[in-house]
C-alpha positions as CSV (number, residue, x, y, z in Angstrom):
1,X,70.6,-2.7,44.6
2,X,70.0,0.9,46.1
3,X,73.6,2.4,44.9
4,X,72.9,0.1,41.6
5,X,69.7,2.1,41.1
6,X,71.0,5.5,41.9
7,X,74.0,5.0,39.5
8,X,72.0,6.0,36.2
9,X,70.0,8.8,37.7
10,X,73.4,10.6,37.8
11,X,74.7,10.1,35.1
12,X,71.6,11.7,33.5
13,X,71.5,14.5,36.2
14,X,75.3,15.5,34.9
15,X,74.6,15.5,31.1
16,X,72.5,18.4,31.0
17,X,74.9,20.5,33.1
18,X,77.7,20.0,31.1
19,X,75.7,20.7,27.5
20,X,74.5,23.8,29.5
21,X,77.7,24.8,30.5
22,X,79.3,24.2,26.9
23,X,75.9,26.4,26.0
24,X,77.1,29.4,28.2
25,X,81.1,29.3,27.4
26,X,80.3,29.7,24.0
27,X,78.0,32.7,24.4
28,X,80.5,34.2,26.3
29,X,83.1,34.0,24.0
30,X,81.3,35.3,21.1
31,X,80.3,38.3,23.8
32,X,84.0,38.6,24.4
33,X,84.6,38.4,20.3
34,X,82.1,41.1,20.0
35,X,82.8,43.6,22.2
36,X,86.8,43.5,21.1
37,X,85.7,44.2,17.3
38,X,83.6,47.0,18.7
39,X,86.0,48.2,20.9
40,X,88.5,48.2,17.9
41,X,86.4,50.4,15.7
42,X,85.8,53.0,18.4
43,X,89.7,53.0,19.1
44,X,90.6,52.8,15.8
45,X,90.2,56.6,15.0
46,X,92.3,57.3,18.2
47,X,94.8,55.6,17.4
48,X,95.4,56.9,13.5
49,X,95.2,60.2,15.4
50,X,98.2,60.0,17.7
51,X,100.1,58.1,14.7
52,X,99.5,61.4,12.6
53,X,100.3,63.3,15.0
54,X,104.0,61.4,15.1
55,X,104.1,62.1,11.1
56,X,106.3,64.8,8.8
57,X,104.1,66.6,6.6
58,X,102.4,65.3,4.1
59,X,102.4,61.6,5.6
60,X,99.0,61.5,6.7
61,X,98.0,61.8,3.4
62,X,100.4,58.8,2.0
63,X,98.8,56.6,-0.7
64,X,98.1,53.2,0.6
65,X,98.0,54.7,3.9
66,X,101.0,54.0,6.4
67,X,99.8,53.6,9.9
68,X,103.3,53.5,11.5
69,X,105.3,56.9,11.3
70,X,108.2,56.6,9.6
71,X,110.3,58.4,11.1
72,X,108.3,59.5,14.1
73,X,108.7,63.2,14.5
74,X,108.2,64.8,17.6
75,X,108.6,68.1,16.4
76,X,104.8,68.6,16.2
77,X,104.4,68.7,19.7
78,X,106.5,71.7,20.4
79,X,106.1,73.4,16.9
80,X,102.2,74.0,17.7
81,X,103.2,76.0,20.6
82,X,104.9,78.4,18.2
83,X,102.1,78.7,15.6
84,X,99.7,79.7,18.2
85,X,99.5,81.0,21.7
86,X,98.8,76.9,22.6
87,X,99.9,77.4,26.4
88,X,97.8,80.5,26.7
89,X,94.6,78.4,25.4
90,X,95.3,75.6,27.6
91,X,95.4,77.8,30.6
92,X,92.2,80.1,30.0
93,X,90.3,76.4,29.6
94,X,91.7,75.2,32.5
95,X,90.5,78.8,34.4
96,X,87.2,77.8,32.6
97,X,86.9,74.5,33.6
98,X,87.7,74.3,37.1
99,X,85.6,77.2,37.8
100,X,82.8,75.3,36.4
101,X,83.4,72.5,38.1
102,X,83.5,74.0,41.3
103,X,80.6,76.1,40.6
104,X,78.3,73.0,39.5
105,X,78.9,70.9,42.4
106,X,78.3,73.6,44.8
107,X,75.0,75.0,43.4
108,X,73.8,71.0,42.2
109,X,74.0,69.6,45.7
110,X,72.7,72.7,47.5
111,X,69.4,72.4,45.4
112,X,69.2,68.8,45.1
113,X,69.5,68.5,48.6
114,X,66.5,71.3,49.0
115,X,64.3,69.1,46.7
116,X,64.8,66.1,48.4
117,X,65.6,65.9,52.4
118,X,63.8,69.3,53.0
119,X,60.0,69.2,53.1
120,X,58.2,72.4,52.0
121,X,55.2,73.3,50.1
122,X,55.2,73.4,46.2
123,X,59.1,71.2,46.4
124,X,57.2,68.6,43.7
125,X,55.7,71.2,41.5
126,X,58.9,73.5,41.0
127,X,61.1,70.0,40.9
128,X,59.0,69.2,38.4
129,X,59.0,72.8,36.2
130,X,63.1,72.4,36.9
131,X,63.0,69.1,34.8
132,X,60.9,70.7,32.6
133,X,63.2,73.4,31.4
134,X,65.6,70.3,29.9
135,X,62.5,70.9,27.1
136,X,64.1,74.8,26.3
137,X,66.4,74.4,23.2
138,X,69.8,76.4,24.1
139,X,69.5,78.4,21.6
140,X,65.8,79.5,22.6
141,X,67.8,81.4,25.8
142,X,71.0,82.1,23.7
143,X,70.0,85.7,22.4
144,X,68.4,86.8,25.8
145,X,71.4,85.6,27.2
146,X,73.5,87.4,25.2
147,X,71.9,90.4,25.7
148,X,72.5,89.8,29.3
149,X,75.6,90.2,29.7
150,X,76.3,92.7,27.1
151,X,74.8,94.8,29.9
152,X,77.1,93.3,32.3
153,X,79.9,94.3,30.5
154,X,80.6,90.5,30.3
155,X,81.7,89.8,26.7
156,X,85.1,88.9,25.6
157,X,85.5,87.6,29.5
158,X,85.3,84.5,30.9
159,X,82.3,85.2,33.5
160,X,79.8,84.0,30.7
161,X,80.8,80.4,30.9
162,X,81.4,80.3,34.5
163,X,78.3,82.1,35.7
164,X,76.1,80.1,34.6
165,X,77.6,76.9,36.5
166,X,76.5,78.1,39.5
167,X,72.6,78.3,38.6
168,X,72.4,74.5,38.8
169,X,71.7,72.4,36.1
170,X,68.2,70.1,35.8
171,X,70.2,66.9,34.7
172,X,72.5,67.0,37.7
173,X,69.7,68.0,40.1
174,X,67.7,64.9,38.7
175,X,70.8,62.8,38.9
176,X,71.6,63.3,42.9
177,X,68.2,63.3,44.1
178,X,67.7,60.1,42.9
179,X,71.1,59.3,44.3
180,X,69.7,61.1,47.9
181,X,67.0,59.4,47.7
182,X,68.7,56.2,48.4
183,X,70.1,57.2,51.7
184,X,67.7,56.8,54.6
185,X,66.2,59.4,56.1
186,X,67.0,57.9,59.8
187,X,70.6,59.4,59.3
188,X,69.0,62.9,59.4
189,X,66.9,62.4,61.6
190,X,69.2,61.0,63.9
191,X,71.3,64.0,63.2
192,X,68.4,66.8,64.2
193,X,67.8,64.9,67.3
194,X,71.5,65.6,68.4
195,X,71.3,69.6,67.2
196,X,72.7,69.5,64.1
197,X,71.3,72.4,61.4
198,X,70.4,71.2,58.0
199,X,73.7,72.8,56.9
200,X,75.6,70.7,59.1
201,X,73.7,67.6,58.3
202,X,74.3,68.1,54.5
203,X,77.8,68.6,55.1
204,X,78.6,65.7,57.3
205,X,76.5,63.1,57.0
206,X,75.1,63.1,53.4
207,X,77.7,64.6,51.3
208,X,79.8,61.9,52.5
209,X,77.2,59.4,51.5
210,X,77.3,60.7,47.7
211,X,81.3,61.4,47.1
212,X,80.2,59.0,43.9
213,X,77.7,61.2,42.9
214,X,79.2,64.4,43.3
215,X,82.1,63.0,41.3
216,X,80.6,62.3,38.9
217,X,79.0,65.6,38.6
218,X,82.3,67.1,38.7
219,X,83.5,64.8,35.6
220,X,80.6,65.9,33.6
221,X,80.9,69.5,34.0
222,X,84.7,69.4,33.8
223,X,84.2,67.1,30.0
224,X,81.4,69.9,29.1
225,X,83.4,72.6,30.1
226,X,86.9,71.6,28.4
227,X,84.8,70.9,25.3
228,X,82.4,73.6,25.1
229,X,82.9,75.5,21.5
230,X,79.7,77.5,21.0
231,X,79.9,79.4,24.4
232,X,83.7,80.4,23.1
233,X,82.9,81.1,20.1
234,X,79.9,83.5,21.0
235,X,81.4,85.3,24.1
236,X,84.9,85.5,23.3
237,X,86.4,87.9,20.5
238,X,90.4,88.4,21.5
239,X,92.9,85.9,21.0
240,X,94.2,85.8,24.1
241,X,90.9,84.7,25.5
242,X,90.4,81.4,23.6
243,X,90.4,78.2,24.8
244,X,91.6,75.0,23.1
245,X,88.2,74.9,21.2
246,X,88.9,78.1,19.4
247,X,92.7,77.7,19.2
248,X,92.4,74.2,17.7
249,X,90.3,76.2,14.7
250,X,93.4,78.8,14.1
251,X,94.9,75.5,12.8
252,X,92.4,75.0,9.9
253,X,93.2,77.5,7.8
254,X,96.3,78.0,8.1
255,X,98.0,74.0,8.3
256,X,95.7,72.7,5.7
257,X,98.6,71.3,3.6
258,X,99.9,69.1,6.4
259,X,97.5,68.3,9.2
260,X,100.3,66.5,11.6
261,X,100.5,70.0,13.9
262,X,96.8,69.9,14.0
263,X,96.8,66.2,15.2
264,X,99.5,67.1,17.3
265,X,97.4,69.8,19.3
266,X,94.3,67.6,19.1
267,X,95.9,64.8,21.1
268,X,97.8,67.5,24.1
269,X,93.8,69.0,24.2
270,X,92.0,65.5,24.7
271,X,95.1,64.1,26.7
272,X,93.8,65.9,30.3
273,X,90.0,64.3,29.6
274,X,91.5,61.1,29.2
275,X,93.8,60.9,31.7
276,X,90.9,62.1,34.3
277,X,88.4,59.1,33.3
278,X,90.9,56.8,33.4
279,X,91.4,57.5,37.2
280,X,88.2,58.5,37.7
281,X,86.4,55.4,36.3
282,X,85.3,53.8,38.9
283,X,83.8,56.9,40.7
284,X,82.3,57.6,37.4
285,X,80.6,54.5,36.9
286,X,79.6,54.1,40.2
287,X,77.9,57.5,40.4
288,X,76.0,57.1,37.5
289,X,74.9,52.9,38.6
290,X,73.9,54.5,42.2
291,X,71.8,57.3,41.0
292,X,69.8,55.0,38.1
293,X,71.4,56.3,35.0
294,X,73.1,53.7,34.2
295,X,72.1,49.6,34.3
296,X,74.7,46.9,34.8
């Protein structure tokens, strides 16, 4: 009579299980279903891209449009390179870049580090002007600025976008603190007991703790960097000083009739920043999911 009794009381216990169940593989899917249509229309464009770039001239602008190139011609690639000075702007924004990269990470970590393991009077109050100036419009500081290092002697050289990297950067500041401020403050502690300067502490026990962090630092400034138009475009006046920003708008004019060379140079200038996510995902992710950024 007892296993008679229990017998029903299971049967209803499973029911709602499995309508729940049947409940969440639905939602799933149509999560699934979603995010492949929007991941389609934000690859779309990417893809018409590098099949333009693969077109003869005048393709591109085919009526109905043909997304497969036929024939594929590979002669863009190496005909931009004769147009314009293409490897000369690839390597001053490579100069550019890593420069910046290695001048954000240094100067981020040192003052982030200052604002948050260090105690000292008024750290709060001048953390909290630093955010502040994330308020200033660029181009409220772009004329002083300029003006800047046109006494330096700096225009038409590359020391007015790499300079500036090494003053630190609010964002990043804000981003590893809150990063540093998940590491315990025992570590240091520990640290000074044994002798160890804040110097050495910083550079072997925390930096270790943020690699994530600092990478992603390093990703941001190095996409910014690569990117950056306005800075080119107001600092640098010879040819042989542009970077792929400026050399991708010598291509405007002049290839207007057939826009497959153009497509051709867009896809060698955003090949390096996609290659560079793609093996720095995880770092980048995780940097930005450690330091609060980013919710998942």
């Amino acid at each position: 009579m007892t296993e008679q009794a229990l017998e029903p009381s299971k049967e209803v216990a499973f029911v709602p299980v499995r309508g729940r169940g049947a409940r969440h593989l639905a939602v799933g899917i149509v999560k699934v279903v979603v995010a492949l249509l929007i991941g389609v229309l934000f690859v779309l464009p990417l893809l018409w891209l590098v099949s333009s770039a693969l077109k003869t001239g005048g393709q591109e602008f085919a009526e109905p449009p043909n997304f497969i190139p036929h024939p594929f011609d590979w002669s863009n690639f190496s005909q931009i390179f004769s147009i314009v000075p293409f490897g000369q702007f690839y390597l001053n924004t490579t100069i550019i870049a890593v420069s910046t990269v290695i001048g954000s990470v240094t100067s981020n970590v040192l003052v982030a580090y200052g604002f948050t393991r260090i105690r000292w009077p008024g750290r709060d109050v001048l953390f909290g002007v630093a955010l502040g100036t994330l308020m200033i419009p660029y181009l409220v500081i772009l004329v002083p600025q300029y003006v800047l290092f046109y006494h330096f002697g700096w225009i038409n050289t590359f020391w007015p976008l790499i300079v500036p990297a090494f003053g630190a950067n609010p964002f990043f500041i804000y981003m590893l603190r809150q990063f540093l401020r998940t590491i315990p403050e025992q570590l240091s502690d520990a640290a000074r007991v044994d002798g160890a300067n804040e110097l050495r502490i910083m550079f072997s026990v925390i930096i270790p703790q943020i690699k994530a962090a600092i990478g992603t630092v390093g990703i941001f400034s190095f996409f910014a960097a690569w990117n950056d138009f306005i800075g080119p475009l107001i600092y640098l006046d010879s040819e042989k000083n542009y970077t792929l920003a400026l050399g991708l708008n010598l291509f405007v004019g002049t290839y207007s009739h057939s826009w497959a060379p153009l497509m051709a140079a867009v896809v060698l200038t955003m090949l390096p920043v996609a290659i560079l996510f793609v093996l720095f995902q995880r770092t980048f992710l995780r940097g930005l999911r450690m330091s609060g950024l980013m919710k998942l």
